[in-house]
C-alpha positions, 0 to 999 in steps of 0.5 A, spaced: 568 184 705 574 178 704 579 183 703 584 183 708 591 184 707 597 186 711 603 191 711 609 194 707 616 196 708 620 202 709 628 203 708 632 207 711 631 206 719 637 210 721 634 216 716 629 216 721 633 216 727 637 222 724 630 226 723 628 224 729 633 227 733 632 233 730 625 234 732 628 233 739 633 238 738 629 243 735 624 242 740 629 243 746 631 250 742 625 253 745 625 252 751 625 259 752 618 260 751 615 254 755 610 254 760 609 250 766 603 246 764 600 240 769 603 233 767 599 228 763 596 223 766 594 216 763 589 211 764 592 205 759 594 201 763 587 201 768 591 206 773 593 213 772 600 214 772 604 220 769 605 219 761 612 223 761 614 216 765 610 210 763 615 205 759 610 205 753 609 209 747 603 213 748 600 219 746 594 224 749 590 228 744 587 233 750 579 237 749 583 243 748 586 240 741 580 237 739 576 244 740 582 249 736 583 243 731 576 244 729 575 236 727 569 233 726 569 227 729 574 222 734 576 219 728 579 225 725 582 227 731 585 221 731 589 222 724 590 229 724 591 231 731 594 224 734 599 222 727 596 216 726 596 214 718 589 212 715 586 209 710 578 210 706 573 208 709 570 204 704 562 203 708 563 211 705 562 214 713 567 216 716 571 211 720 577 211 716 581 205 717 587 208 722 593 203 722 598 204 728 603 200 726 603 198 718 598 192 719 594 194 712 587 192 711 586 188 717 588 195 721 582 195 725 582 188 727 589 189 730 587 195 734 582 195 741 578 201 741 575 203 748 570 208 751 572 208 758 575 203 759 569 199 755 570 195 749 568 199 742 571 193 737 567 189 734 567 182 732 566 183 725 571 186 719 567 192 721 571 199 723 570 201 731 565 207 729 568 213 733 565 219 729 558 217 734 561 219 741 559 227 742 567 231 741 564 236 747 563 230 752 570 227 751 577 229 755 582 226 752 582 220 748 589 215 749 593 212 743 597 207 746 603 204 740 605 196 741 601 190 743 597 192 749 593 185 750 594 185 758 590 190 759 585 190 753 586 183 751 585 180 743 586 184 738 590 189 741 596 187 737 598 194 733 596 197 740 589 201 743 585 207 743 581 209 748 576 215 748 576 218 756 569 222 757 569 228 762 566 228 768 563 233 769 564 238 775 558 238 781 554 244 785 558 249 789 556 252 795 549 248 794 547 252 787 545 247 781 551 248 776 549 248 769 553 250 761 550 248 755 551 249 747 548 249 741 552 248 733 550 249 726 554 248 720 554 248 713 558 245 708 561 243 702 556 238 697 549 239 701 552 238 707 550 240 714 550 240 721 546 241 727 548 239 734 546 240 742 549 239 749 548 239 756 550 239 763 546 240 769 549 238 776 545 238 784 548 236 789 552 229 788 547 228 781 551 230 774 547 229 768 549 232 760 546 230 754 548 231 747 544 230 741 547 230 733 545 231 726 549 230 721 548 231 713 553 231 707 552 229 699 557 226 698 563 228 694 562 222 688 556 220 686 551 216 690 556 218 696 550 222 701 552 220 708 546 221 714 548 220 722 544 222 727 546 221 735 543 222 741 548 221 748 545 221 756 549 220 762 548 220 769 553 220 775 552 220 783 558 222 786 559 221 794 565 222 799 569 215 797 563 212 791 562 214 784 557 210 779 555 213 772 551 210 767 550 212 760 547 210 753 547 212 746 544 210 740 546 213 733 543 211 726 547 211 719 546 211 712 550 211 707 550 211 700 556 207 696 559 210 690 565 203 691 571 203 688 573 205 680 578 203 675 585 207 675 583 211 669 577 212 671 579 215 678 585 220 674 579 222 668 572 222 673 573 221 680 568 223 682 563 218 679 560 212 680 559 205 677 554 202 684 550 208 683 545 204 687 549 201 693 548 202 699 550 200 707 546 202 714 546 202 721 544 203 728 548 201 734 545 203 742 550 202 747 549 202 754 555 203 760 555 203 767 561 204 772 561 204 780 567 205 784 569 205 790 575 208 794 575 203 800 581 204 803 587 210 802 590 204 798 585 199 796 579 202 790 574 197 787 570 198 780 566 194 776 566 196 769 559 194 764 558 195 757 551 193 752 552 194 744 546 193 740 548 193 732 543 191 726 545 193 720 543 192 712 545 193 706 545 191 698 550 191 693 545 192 687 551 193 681 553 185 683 545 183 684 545 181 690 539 181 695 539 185 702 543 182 707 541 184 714 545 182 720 544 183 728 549 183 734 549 184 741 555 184 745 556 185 753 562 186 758 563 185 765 570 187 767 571 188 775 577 190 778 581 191 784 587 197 785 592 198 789 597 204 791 601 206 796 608 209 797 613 206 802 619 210 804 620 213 797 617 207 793 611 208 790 608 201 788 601 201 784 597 195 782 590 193 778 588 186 778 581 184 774 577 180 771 574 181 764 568 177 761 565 178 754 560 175 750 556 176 744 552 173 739 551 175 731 545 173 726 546 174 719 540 172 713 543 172 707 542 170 700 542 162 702 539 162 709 541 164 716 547 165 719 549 165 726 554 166 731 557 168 738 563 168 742 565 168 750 571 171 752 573 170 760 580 173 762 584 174 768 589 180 768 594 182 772 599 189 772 603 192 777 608 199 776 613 200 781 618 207 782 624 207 786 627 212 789 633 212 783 628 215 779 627 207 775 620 205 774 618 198 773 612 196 770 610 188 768 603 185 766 600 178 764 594 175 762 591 169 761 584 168 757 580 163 754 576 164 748 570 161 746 568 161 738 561 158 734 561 159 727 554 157 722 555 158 716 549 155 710 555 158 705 553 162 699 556 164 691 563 165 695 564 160 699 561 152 702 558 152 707 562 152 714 561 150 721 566 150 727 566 151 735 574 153 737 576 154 743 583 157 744 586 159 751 590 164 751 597 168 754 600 175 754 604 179 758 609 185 757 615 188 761 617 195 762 623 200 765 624 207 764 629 211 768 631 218 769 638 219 766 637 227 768 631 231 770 627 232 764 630 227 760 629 219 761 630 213 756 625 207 756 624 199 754 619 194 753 617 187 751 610 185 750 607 180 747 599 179 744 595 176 739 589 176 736 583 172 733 580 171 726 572 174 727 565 172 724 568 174 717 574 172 716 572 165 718 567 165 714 572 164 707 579 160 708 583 154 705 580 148 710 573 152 711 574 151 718 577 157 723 584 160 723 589 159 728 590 165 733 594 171 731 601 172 735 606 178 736 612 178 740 614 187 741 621 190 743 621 197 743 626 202 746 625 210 747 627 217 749 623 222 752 624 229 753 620 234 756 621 241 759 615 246 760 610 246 755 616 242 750 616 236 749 619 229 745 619 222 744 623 217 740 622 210 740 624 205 736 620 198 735 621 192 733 614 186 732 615 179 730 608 175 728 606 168 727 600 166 724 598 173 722 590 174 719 590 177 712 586 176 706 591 172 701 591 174 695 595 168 692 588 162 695 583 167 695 581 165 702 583 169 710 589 165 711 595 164 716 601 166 713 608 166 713 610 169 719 611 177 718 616 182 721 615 190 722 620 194 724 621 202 724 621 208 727 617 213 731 619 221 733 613 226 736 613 232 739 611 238 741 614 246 741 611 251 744 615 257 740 612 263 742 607 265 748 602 265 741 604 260 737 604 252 738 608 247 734 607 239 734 609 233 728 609 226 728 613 222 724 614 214 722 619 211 718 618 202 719 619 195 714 614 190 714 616 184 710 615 176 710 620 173 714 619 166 711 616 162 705 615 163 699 614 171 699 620 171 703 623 177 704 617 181 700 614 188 702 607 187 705 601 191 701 597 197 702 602 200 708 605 207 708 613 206 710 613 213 711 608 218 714 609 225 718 604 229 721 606 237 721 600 241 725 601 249 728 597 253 732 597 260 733 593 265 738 593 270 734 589 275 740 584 274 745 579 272 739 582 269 734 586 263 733 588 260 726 589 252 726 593 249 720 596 241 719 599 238 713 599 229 713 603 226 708 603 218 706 608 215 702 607 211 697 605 203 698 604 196 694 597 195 692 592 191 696 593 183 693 600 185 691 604 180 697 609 178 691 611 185 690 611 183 682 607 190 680 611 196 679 606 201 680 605 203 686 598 206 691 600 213 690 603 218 696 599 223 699 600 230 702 593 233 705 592 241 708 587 242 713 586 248 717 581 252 721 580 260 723 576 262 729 573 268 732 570 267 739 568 270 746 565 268 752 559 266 749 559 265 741 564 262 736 564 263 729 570 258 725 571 258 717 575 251 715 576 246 710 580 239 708 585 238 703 585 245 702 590 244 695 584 240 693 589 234 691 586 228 686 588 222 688 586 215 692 590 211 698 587 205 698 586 200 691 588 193 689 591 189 683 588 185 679 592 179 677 595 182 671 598 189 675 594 193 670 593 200 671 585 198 671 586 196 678 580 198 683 581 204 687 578 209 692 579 216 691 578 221 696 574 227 697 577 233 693 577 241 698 571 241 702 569 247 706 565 248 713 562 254 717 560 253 724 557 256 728 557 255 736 553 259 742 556 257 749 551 258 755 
């Protein structure tokens, strides 16, 4: 859709610094109870490194999490493990919208996600589809806040997500080494799912395949929802060489019950007024790696990925003809690293090459549309830590990108054609020091930037491309950690030039005045008990205009509060209770960039939860989402007049799941 705006505002930043505070000195209350746990390490900048350390603001949510929390997808992982607000996935699948740092409506575009490494993000104003990759086949998934664009280059502005997948473990002794396992579960509204995997290794050969069927009716009307997965992977692994390859296909279809009026969502939210609409898709994508430890100091990789998508869909209710749509993209990252240690200096540096390209074809009602894009990109990255406990960390990066647009023009918009080329810079630097062990305090300054993709350069002011998006990141932070505690607080700031949101005030994709966003953010980890494991992450920030005419206004369709609390309770040798609350404040409606409305996106408080029997071979687990069964919506837009009969999205009301898992 053409509907893409930006983001909100929240007071009160030293509030939140106050709140955050308490997390750390509620989390260092429990000191006593901790366990010595392995360190985190993480792979955000191309090269492990300690994440208690790393001058960034990451966050890992690891296999254990995700297996306890019961979550069905990477998705949801992200939101209700990893803290991250979100917004409904307006396609009715569920790639819900998630928004690191207030970008609203364009959230998706301002985030890369990644699969090892390998781009995931498309060139469309389509959401990364995460709820594909197999929850058994992944090890950790990273959450980096704040641009990334050195490493992961445009449209990394809000920051990254990239999903690790396991390796699996070789032969011993020469005896093949194979596990497997099978699910079922049923669900609330028809729903129900089926699932396989597999691991099989001899020798120096690892193989795993999964397979993944999904069905649910839907909570509205015309909300039934299909998925149906299937993963291979393979890898050889000798003394200094590892090659993988893997593919995966998944087809989509859903049903599309759109948006209601105000009444109408507080009356009958579960109804429709496109009972025929639909949407569907299917993506294959192929990855290969090969790396090579030449030396003790010296590793080579080659990273390579293919994406196949087509997809299909029909807005019967506004009489429009099926519109179909093809694209292919591939990337080729070769990269060298280096680390070594001299006299207590330990240096690590990452340097590659990144080469993209993809090509789009779309038949509309008035004709062909075409499309492609060419990425060629040289990053550098080097982490230095000194004897005095500093840690020095700087990057840069330098891309051209090439964009070609053909656009026939339908009951929208005229006709469009361009062929832009941009070239391109970014770069960050970092320092982090250990003021006492356990304790060390961080800075940052990045920069990034972002391009206007195939659809949002299908409708703007000129009908000609938009100019990239620019960001300029300061960020400071606590940590803390001792045993199985642990916390972080950071504080940030992003200004923005030529930001790309829909305008509500042209009716078109535009640059707008430039914009700011500034806040607060606080997580942690308590580990109260030997049983009985506590984490939260809360964020606090503003997002205005800092020129033109709207000047100091909030941007829409951002929450300037949310807070994730989660619990975790081993309550004996087989049973585990999981339980997480996730509050949204209230924000401004989506075409409300003057703030002229009064009423506001509603706030939300969501309870999910998750008990589990288990052995050594079997589990049996009972959840359930917005367990209150809470009626409202987070997403909606204003009509010109801020009546109430604006356009919103409700979400589902409490839903069920009983699973079934057999280990083998």
């Amino acid at each position: 859709m053409f509907f893409l705006n930006s983001v909100r505002v929240a007071p009160g930043v030293r509030s939140a610094v106050a709140v955050a505070c308490g997390v750390v000195s509620a989390l260092s209350w429990g000191v006593a109870w901790a366990d010595e746990v392995d360190p985190v390490v993480v792979s955000a900048s191309r090269m492990p490194q300690l994440l208690r350390t790393a001058p960034i603001g990451a966050t890992v949510i690891t296999a254990e999490q995700i297996e306890r929390s019961g979550v069905s997808d990477a998705n949801e992982a992200i939101r209700k493990l990893g803290g991250a607000p979100a917004r409904a996935d307006l396609t009715n699948g569920r790639e819900n919208k998630i928004d690191l740092r207030g970008f609203g409506d364009a959230a998706s575009q301002n985030v890369v996600v990644l699969v090892d490494g390998i781009r995931l993000s498309e060139n469309e104003n389509v959401t990364a589809r995460l709820s594909a990759i197999p929850l058994e086949r992944i090890d950790r998934i990273e959450i980096v806040r704040g641009s990334s664009s050195v490493m992961w280059g445009e449209g990394a502005s809000a920051g990254a997500i990239n999903v690790i997948l396991k390796q699996p473990e070789g032969a011993r002794d020469g005896a093949a080494v194979t596990s497997g396992r099978v699910q079922a579960a049923v669900a609330s509204f028809g729903g129900h799912e089926l699932g396989a995997s597999g691991e099989y290794g001899m020798g120096p050969w690892l193989l795993d395949a999964s397979v993944k069927r999904v069905r649910d009716g839907g909570w509205r009307e015309n909300a039934e929802y299909r998925q149906d997965v299937g993963s291979f992977g393979a890898q050889l692994r000798l003394k200094d060489v590892r090659a993988a390859f893997r593919v995966q296909h998944e087809d989509q279809a859903s049903r599309l019950p759109g948006a209601l009026s105000f009444e109408d969502a507080r009356q009958r939210p579960r109804s429709t007024d496109t009972p025929r609409d639909y949407a569907n898709a299917g993506e294959t994508r192929y990855t290969a790696q090969l790396a090579w430890q030449a030396t003790s100091a010296w590793a080579l990789q080659l990273d390579a990925g293919k994406r196949e998508r087509t997809s299909a869909a029909r807005y019967v209710s506004g009489g429009s003809a099926e519109v179909r749509s093809n694209s292919q993209q591939s990337q080729l990252t070769p990269t060298v690293r280096y680390a070594q240690a001299f006299s207590g200096v330990d240096v690590k540096a990452v340097s590659g090459v990144d080469l993209q390209d993809w090509r789009f074809d779309k038949t509309g009602s008035r004709g062909l549309e075409t499309g492609s894009q060419r990425n060629r990109a040289f990053f550098v990255h080097g982490d230095v830590a000194l004897p005095t406990a500093t840690r020095i960390s700087a990057g840069w990066r330098s891309e051209t990108v090439n964009k070609v647009g053909n656009f026939p023009g339908d009951d929208f918009s005229a006709a469009a054609k361009y062929n832009r080329d941009d070239h391109l810079y970014a770069s960050e630097l970092g320092l982090s020091q250990t003021v006492v062990p356990g304790w060390e305090v961080y800075g940052r300054a990045a920069t990034s930037y972002r391009l206007a993709n195939i659809d949002e350069n299908r409708l703007t002011p000129n009908q000609g491309p938009l100019r990239p998006q620019r960001n300029s990141d300061r960020e400071i932070g606590v940590k803390w950690a001792q045993g199985a505690q642990s916390a972080t607080v950071r504080y940030f700031t992003q200004k923005t030039r030529d930001e790309i949101v829909y305008d509500a005030s042209v009716f078109a994709n535009a640059n707008i005045d430039p914009t700011q966003r500034k806040g607060v953010e606080a997580e942690g980890r308590w580990q109260a008990t030997q049983r009985l494991s506590v984490s939260a992450v809360v964020q606090q920030l503003t997002a205005r205009f800092r020129e033109g005419v709207n000047a100091g206004k909030e941007m829409v369709l951002v929450a300037p509060r949310s807070a994730t609390l989660r619990a975790s309770w081993r309550i004996d040798d087989h049973q585990t209770l999981d339980a997480g609350v996730q509050f949204l404040a209230a924000s401004r409606y989506g075409g409300d960039e003057s703030n002229r409305c009064s009423a506001r996106v509603p706030s939300s408080t969501l309870l999910d939860a998750r008990y589990a029997w288990s052995d050594r071979d079997w589990t049996v687990a009972v959840s359930g989402t917005n367990l209150a069964d809470r009626r409202g919506f987070n997403y909606g837009y204003a009509d010109s007049t801020c009546s109430p009969r604006s356009s919103v999205y409700p979400y589902a009301g409490r839903s069920l799941k009983l699973a079934v898992t057999r280990r083998f």
